[in-house]
FIPADREN-954397 format. One line per 2 residues: number of its first residue (from 1); their letters; for each residue z, y, x of C-alpha. Coordinates in steps of 0.001 Angstrom, whole numbers. Last residue first. Example, Ala and Ser with C-alpha at 12.3 -4.5 7.8 and 13.67 -1.06 7.14 Angstrom:
residues 2
2> SA> 7140 -1060 13670; 7800 -4500 12300
//
This chain:
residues 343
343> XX> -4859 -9256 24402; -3138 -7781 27793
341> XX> -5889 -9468 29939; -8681 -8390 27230
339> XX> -7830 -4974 27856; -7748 -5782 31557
337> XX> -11523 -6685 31777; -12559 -9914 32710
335> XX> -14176 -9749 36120; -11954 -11791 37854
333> XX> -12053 -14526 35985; -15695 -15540 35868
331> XX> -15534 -18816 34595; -11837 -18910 33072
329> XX> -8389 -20152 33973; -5456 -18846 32442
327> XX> -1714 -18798 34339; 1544 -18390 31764
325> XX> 4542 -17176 33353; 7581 -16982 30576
323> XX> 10348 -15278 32670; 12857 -17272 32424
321> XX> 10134 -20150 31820; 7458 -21245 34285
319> XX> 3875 -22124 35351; 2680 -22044 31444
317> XX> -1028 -23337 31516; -4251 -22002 30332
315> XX> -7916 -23750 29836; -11471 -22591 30061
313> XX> -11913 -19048 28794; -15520 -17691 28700
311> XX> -16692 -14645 30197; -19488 -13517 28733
309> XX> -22925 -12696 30505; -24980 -9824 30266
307> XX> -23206 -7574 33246; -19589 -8782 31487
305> XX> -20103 -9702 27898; -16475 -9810 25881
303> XX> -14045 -11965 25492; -14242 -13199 22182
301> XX> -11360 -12484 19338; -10211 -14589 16695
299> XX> -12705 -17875 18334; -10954 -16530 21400
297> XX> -7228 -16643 20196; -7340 -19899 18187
295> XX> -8740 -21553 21497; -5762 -20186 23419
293> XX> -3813 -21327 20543; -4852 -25067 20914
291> XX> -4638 -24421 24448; -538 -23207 23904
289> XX> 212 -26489 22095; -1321 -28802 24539
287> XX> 12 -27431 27075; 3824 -27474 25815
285> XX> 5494 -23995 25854; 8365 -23860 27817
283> XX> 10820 -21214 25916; 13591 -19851 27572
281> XX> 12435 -16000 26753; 12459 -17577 22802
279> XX> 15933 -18699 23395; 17089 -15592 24740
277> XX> 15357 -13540 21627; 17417 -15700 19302
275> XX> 20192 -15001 21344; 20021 -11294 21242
273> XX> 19085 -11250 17550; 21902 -13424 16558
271> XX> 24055 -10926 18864; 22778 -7893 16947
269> XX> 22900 -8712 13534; 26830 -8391 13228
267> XX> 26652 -4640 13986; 25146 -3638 10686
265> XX> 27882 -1689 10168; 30497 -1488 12808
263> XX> 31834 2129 11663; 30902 4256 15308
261> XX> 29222 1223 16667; 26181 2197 13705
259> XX> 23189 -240 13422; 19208 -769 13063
257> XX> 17974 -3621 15171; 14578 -3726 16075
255> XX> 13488 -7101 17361; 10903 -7013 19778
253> XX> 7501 -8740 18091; 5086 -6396 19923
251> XX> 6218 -5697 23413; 2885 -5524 24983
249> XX> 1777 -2996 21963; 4812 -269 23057
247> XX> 3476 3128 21312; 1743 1459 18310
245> XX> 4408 -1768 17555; 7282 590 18466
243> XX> 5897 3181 15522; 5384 712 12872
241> XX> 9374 -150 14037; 10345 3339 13454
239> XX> 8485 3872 10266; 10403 860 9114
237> XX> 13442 1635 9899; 12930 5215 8370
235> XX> 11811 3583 4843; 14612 1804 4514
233> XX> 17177 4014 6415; 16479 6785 4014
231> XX> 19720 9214 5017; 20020 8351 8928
229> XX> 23163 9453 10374; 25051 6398 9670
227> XX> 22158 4934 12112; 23708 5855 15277
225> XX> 22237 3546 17116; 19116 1917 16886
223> XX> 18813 -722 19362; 15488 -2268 20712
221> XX> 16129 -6193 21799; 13954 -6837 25000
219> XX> 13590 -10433 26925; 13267 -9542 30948
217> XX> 9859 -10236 32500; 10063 -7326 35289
215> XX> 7028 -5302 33984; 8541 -5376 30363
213> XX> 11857 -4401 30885; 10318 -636 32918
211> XX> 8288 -576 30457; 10929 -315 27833
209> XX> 12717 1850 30092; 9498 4120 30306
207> XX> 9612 4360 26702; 12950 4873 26107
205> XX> 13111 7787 28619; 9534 9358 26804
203> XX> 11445 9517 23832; 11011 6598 21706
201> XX> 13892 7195 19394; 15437 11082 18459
199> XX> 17739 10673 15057; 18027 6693 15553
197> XX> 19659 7635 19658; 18169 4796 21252
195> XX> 20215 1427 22768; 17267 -778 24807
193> XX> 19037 -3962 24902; 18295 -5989 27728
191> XX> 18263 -10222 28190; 18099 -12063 31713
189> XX> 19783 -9352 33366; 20349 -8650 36996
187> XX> 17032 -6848 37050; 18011 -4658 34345
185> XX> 21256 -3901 35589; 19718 -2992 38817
183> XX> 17379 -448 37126; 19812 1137 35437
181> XX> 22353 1032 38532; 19164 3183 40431
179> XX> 18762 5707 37828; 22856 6221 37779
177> XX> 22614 6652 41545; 19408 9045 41099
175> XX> 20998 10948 38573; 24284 11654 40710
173> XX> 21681 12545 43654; 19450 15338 41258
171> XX> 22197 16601 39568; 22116 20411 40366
169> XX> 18271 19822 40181; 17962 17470 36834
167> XX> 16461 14571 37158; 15333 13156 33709
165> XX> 17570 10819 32105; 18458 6865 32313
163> XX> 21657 5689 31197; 24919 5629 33358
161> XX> 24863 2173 32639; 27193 -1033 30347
159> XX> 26471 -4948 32056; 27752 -7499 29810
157> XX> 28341 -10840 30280; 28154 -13278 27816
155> XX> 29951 -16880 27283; 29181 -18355 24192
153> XX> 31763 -19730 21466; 30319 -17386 18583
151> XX> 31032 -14279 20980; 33015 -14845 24227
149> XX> 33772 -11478 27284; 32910 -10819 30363
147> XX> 31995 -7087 31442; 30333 -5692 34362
145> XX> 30070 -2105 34659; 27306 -272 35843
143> XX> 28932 2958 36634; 28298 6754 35624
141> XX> 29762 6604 32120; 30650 10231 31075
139> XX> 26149 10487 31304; 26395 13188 28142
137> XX> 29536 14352 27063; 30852 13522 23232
135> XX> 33405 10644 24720; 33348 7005 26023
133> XX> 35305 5365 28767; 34533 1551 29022
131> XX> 37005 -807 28168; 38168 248 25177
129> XX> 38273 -2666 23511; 37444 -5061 20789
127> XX> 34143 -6633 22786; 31291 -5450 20227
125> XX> 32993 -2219 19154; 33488 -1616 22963
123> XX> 30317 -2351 24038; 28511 -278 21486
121> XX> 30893 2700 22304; 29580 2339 25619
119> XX> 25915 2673 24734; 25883 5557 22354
117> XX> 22814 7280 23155; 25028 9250 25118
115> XX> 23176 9300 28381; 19422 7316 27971
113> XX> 19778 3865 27267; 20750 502 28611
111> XX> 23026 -2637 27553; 22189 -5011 30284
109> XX> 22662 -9144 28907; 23502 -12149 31159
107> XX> 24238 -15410 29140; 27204 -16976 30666
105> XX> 26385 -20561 31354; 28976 -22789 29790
103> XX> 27375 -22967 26514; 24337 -24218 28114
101> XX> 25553 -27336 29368; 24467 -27820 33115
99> XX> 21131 -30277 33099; 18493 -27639 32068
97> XX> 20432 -24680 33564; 20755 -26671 36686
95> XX> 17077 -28037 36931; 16021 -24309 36421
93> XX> 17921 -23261 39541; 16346 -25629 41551
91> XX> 12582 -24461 40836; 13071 -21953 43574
89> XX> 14623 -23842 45985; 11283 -26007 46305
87> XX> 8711 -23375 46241; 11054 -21232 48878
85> XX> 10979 -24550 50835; 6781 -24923 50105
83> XX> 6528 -21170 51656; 8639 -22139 54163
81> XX> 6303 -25018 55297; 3170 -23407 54981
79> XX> 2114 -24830 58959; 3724 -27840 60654
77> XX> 671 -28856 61761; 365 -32204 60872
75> XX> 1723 -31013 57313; -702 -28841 57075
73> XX> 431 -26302 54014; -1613 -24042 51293
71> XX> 946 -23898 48305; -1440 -24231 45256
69> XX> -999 -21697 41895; 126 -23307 38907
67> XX> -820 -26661 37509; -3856 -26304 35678
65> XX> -5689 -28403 37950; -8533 -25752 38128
63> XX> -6526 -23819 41312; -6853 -26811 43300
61> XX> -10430 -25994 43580; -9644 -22620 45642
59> XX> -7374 -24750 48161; -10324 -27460 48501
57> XX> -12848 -23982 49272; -10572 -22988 51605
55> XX> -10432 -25795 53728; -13352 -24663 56304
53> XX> -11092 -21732 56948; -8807 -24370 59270
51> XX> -5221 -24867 58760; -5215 -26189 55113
49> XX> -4995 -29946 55329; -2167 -29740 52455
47> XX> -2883 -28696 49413; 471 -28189 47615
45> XX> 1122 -27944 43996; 4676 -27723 43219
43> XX> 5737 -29175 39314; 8544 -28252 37265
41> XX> 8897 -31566 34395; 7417 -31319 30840
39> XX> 5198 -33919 31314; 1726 -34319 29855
37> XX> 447 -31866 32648; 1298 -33963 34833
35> XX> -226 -36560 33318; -3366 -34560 33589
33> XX> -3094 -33592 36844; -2662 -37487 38267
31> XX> -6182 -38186 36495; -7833 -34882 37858
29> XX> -6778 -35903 41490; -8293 -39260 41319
27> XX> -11515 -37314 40211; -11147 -35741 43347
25> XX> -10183 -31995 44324; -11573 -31107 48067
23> XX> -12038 -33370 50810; -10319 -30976 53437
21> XX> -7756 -29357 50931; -6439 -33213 50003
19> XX> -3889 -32812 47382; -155 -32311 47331
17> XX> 1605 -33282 43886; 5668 -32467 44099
15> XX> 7047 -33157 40739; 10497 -31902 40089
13> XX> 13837 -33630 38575; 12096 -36748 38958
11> XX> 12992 -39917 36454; 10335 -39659 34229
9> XX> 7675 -38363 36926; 8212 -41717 38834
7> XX> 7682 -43636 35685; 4325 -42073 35084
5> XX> 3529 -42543 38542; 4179 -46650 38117
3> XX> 2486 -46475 34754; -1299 -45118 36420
1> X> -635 -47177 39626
//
């Protein structure tokens, strides 16, 4: 049985394990988990049996698996159904970009900013024309605008905003539409580059933009523009990328990218950075990989004591890629503080 349900994971696109919520996880159960887990295939966990409260407990155990959260269901009973369709459809999408080549998939990238930070003339420089209009006023681009265009052989496509900026009163509704394409952009987007002004970065705009990239799981390259303007761009780049290490800690590792549209210096760093960052967003981390550095991590740094007694870290799993979703199992979860969450 062991080799014929290895075999039958081999050849699956997705792995659909349902367990027995009534009887609870068996050691049966643990067995077919593990090779799961072995795999790098999308798997839906559904306990099924789940129509009564008495089941709960089974649902709850499912949880230790490793394999994501469970999808309660009866089958008999036709209830959880949707919720194991929308499981289903969901994972679809990732067979495609696995099995579609990759160069034929546009990459989707939103260029944001606060107003004239110098975001259209980036995408100009970048694509050769003047396709978005630029000038010396602040917020002259009001539109998300999608652009297609080819760098190194790759399909991109480009989304340019209004930029984000504080309401103003005359403004207020113009602001709010260019507000709300910013925020669409990013959520369209699987990459965003955060363009800042070098002379002013990390004003509280950029910050909450970064945040803003953050919170939705989108890959983040910070761009410096402007930076013919800086005198000591050594020691200025790195004070400014000290600086998004200490304000922005959850983004730590964001590639900071120093470079002028105006003259094109510097400008052929940014795409590598882009798709190295796209790659790294793409990632699925093999288990056995990411518990040997969940292990790393604690013996580094121990949860701490919670009402006398520490929490202690059990296992941890990646659930998905595009975002990277990573679920981590522990005696005691719920009371481990949020510092410790974010470490």
């Amino acid at each position: 049985m062991r080799q014929q349900t290895i075999l039958a994971i081999e050849e699956a696109d997705v792995a659909l394990f349902v367990v027995d919520a009534r009887d609870g996880v068996t050691p049966m159960d643990e067995v077919f988990a593990e090779i799961l887990r072995r795999h790098d295939k999308p798997v839906i966990l559904a306990a099924n049996k789940a129509e009564s409260k008495a089941s709960n407990d089974g649902v709850n155990e499912a949880f230790g698996l490793g394999l994501g959260e469970p999808i309660a269901i009866s089958a008999e009973h036709g209830e959880g159904m949707a919720d194991l369709y929308q499981a289903l459809l969901a994972v679809w999408p990732e067979i495609d970009e696995e099995e579609d080549d990759e160069g034929e998939k546009p990459i989707r990238i939103a260029i944001v900013g606060r107003p004239n930070a110098g975001k259209s003339t980036l995408v100009n420089k970048l694509i050769g024309e003047d396709r978005l209009l630029t000038g010396p006023e602040a917020g002259i681009t009001r539109d998300a605008i999608p652009v297609d265009w080819t760098w190194d052989d790759r399909s991109v496509r480009l989304v340019d905003t209004a930029g984000l900026r504080r309401k103003a009163k005359v403004q207020e509704k113009l602001e709010k539409l260019s507000t709300g394409d910013t925020i669409r952009a990013i959520t369209f987007a699987e990459i965003v580059i955060l363009v800042m002004d070098a002379t002013h970065p990390f004003e509280i705009q950029d910050l909450q933009i970064a945040d803003l990239v953050e919170r939705e799981g989108r890959g983040l390259v910070f761009c410096l523009a402007k930076w013919d303007l800086i005198e000591d761009q050594g020691a200025t780049l790195k004070e400014i990328t000290e600086e998004a290490g200490r304000l922005l800690p959850q983004l730590r590792g964001s590639p900071v990218i120093a470079l002028s549209a105006e003259t094109g210096r510097h400008l052929d760093r940014l795409m590598p950075a882009v798709f190295k960052v796209h790659n790294d967003w793409s990632t699925k981390v093999k288990t056995r990989d990411l518990n040997d550095w969940l292990k790393m991590a604690v013996e580094r740094h121990p949860p701490p004591a919670v009402g006398g007694r520490r929490v202690k870290p059990k296992y941890m799993a990646q659930t998905k890629a595009r975002p990277p979703t990573f679920v981590m199992f522990a005696s005691r979860a719920d009371q481990l503080p949020d510092h410790y969450r974010r470490y």
